[in-house]
Backbone bond lengths (Angstrom), bond angles and torsions (degrees), N, CA, C in turn:
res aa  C-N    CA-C-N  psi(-1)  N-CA   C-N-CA  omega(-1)  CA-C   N-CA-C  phi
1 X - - - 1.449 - - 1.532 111.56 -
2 X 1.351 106.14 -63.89 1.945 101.45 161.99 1.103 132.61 -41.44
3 X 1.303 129.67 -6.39 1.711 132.84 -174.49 1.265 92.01 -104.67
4 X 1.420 123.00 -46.72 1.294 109.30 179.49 1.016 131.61 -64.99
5 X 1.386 107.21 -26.02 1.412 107.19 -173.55 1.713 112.01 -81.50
6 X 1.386 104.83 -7.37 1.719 113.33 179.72 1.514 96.17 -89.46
7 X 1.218 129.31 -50.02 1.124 136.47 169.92 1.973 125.12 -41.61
8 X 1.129 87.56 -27.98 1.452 109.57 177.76 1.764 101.03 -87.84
9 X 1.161 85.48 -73.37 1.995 87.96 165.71 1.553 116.84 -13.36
10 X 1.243 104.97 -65.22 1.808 121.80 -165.04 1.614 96.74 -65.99
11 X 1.058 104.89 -61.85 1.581 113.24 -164.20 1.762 109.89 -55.78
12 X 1.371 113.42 -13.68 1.634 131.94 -179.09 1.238 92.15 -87.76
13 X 1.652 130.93 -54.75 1.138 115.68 -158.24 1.517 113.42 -85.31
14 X 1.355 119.93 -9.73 1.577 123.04 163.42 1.376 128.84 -67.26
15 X 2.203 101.92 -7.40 1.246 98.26 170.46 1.517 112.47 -82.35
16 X 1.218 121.04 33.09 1.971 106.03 -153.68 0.998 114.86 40.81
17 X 1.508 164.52 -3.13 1.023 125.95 -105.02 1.928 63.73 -146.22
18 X 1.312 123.12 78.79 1.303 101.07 -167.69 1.746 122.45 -89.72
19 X 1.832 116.69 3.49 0.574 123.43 157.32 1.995 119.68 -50.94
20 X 1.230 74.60 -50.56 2.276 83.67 162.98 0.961 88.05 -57.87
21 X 1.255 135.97 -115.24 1.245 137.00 -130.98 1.567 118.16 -29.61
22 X 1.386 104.68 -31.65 1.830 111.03 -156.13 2.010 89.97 -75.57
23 X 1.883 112.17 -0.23 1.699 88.89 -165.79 1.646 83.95 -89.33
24 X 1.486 124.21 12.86 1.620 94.18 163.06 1.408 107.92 -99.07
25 X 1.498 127.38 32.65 1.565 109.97 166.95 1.464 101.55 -119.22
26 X 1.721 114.30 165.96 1.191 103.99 -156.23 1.402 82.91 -84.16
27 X 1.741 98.69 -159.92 1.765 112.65 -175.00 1.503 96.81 -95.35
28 X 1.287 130.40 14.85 1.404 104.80 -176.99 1.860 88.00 -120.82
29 X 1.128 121.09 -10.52 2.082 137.44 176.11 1.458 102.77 -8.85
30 X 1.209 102.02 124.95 1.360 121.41 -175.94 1.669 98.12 -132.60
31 X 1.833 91.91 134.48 1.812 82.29 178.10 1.971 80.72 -145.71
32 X 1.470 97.05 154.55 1.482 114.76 -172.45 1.435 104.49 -145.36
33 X 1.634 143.80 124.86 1.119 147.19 112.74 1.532 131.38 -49.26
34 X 1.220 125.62 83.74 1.402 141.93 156.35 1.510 106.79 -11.35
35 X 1.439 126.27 -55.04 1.407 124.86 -130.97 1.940 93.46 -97.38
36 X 1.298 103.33 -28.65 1.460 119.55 175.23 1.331 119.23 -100.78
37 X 1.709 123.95 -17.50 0.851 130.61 -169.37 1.558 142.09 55.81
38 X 1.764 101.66 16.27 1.350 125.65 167.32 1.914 113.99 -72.93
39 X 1.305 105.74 133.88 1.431 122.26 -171.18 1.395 99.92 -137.08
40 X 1.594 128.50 124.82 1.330 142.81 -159.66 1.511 86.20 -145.63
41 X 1.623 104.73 160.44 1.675 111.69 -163.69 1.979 80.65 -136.26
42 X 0.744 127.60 162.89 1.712 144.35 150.38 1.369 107.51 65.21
43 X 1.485 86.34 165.98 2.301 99.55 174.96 1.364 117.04 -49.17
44 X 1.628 104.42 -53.38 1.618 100.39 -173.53 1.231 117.24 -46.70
45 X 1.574 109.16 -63.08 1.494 118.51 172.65 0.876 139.82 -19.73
46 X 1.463 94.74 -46.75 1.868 114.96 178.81 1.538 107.36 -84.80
47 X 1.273 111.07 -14.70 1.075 99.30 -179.53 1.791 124.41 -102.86
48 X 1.490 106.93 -18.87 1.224 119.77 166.47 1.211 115.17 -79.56
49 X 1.595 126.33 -7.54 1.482 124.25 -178.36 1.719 92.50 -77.51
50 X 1.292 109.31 -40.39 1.583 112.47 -139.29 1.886 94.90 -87.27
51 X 1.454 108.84 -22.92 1.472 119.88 160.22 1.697 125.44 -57.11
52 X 1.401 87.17 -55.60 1.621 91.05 176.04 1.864 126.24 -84.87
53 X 1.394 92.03 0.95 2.005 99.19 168.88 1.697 92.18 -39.98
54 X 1.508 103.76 154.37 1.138 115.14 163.08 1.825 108.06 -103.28
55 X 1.493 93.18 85.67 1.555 97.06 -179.61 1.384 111.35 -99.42
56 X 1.113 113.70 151.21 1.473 121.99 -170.59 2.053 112.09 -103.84
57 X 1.488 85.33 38.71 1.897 80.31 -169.62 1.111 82.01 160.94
58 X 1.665 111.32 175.19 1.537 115.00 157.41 1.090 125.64 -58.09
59 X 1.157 120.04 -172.86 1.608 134.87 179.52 1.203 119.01 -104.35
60 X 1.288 139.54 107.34 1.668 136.86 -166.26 1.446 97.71 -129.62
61 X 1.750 94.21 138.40 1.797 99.79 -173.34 1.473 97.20 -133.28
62 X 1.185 126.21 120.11 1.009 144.01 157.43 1.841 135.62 -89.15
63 X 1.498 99.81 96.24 1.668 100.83 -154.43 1.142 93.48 -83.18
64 X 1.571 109.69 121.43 1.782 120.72 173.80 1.856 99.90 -72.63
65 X 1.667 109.73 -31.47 1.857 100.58 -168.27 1.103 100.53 -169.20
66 X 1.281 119.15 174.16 1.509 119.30 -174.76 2.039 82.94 -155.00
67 X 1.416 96.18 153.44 0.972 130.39 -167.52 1.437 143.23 -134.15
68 X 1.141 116.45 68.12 2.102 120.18 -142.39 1.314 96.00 -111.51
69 X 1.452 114.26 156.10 1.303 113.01 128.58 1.564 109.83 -175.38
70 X 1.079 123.64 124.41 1.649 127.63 -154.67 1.541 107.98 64.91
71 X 0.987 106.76 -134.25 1.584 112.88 -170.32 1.629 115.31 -99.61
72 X 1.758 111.96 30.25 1.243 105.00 -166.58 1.470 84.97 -141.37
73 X 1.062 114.84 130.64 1.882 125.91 163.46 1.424 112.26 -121.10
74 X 1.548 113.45 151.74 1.514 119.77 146.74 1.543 115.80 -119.31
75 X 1.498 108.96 160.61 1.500 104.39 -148.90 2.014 89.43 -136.73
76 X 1.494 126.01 142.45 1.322 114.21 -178.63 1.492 78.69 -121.36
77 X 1.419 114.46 147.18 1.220 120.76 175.41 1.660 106.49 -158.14
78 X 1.438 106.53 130.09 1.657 123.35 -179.50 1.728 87.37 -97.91
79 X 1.263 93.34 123.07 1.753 125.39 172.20 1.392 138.47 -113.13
80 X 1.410 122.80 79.95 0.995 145.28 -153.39 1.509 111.37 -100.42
81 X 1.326 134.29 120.17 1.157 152.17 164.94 2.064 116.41 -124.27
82 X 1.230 90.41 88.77 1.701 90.05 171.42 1.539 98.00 44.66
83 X 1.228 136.62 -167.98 2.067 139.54 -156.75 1.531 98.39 -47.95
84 X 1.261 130.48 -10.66 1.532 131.13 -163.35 1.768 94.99 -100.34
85 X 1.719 88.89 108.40 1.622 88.92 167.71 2.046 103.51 -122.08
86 X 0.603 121.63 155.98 1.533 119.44 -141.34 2.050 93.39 -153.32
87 X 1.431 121.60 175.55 1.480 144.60 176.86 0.956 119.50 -124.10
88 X 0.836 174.14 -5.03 1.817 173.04 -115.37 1.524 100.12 -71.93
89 X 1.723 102.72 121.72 1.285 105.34 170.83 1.422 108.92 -144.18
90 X 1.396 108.31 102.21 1.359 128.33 -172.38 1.174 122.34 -99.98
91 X 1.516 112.22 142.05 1.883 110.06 -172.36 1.787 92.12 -115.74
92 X 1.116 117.16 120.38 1.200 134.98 -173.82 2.016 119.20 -93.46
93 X 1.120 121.26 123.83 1.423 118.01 173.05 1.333 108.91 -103.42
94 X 0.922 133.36 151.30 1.744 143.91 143.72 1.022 145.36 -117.63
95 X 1.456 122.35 133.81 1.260 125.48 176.03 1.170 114.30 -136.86
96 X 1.756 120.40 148.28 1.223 123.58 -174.62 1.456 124.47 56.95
97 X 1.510 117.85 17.01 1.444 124.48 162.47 1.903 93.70 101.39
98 X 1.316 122.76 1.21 1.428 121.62 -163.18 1.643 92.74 -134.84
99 X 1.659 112.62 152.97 1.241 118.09 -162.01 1.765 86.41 -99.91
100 X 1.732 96.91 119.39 1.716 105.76 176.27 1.185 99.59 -85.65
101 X 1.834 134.25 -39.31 1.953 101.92 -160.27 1.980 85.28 -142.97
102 X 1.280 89.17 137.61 1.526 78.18 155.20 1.571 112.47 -139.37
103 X 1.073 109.16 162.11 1.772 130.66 -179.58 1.444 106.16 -102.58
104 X 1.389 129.13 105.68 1.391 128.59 178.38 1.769 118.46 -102.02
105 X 1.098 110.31 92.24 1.498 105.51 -176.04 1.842 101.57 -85.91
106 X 1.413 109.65 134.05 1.776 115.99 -157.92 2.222 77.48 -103.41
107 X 0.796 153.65 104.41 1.603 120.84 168.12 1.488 105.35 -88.60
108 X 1.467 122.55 -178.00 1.359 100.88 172.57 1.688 92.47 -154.65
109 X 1.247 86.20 152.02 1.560 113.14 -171.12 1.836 114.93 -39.46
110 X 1.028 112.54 135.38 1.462 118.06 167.57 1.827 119.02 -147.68
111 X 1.098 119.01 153.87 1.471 135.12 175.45 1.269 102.14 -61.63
112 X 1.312 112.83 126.03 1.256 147.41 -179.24 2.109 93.05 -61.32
113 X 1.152 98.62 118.86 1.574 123.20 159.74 2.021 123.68 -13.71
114 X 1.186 119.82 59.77 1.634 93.04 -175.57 1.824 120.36 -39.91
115 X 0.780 118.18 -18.49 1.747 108.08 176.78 1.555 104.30 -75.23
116 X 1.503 120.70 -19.08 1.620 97.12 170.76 1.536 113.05 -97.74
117 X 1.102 106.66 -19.75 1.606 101.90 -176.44 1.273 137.36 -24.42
118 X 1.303 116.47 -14.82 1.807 121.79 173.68 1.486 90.01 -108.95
119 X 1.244 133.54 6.02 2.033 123.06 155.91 1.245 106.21 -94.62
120 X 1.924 137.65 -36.44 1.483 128.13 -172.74 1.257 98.97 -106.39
121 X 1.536 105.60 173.30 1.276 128.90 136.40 1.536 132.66 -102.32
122 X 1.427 124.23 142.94 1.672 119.36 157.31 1.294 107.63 -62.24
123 X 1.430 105.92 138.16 1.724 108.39 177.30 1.800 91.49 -128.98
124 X 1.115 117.21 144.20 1.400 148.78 -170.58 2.074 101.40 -76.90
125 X 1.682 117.34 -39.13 1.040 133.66 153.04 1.585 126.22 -117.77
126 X 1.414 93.10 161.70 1.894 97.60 149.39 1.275 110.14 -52.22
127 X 1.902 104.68 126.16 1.584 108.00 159.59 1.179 107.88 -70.77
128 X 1.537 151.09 -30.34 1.483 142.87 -146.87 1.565 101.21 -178.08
């Protein structure tokens, strides 16, 4: 039931339409970024934040996985707005069939380490 309901989530928010999207959080939805330390309370919120991004195109989400079990999910998601390609990795709660809090960690891309370079490879995709 939790995957779906994250699954449902994503597929709302690919409509733009993020007023939709916000009817899968409950009425009490709490969402927090750690890394910026922004904390927003309710639908509107979430939904006027995600209106006023300065995106350069639509919004395209590409769910690498989903992650459930009871009332707690994590979600990997490639986030694409026009030249802005982005990570979103969110730990999701639920209640009442609707997602009450989420934790959005944004990470962002960096160059692979020269001291490991004779342990990895660059890969062109995700292996898995």
């Amino acid at each position: 039931m939790s995957r779906h309901i994250i699954a449902s989530f994503w597929e709302a928010m690919a409509t733009n339409d993020f007023r939709h999207a916000a009817t899968w959080l409950h009425p009490a939805f709490e969402y927090f970024m750690p890394q910026s330390g922004e904390y927003l309370r309710g639908r509107e919120a979430f939904a006027v934040v995600n209106e006023l991004y300065p995106a350069n195109g639509p919004w395209r989400f590409d769910v690498r996985s989903i992650m459930a079990e009871g009332d707690a999910a994590v979600s990997d998601v490639v986030v694409t707005a026009g030249t802005m390609i982005a990570r979103a990795i969110t730990f999701h709660t639920l209640r009442d069939g609707l997602i009450l809090r989420q934790k959005e960690f944004w990470p962002d891309n960096y160059a692979a380490p020269a001291w490991r370079h004779h342990l990895t490879q660059i890969v062109d995709r995700e292996p898995f």
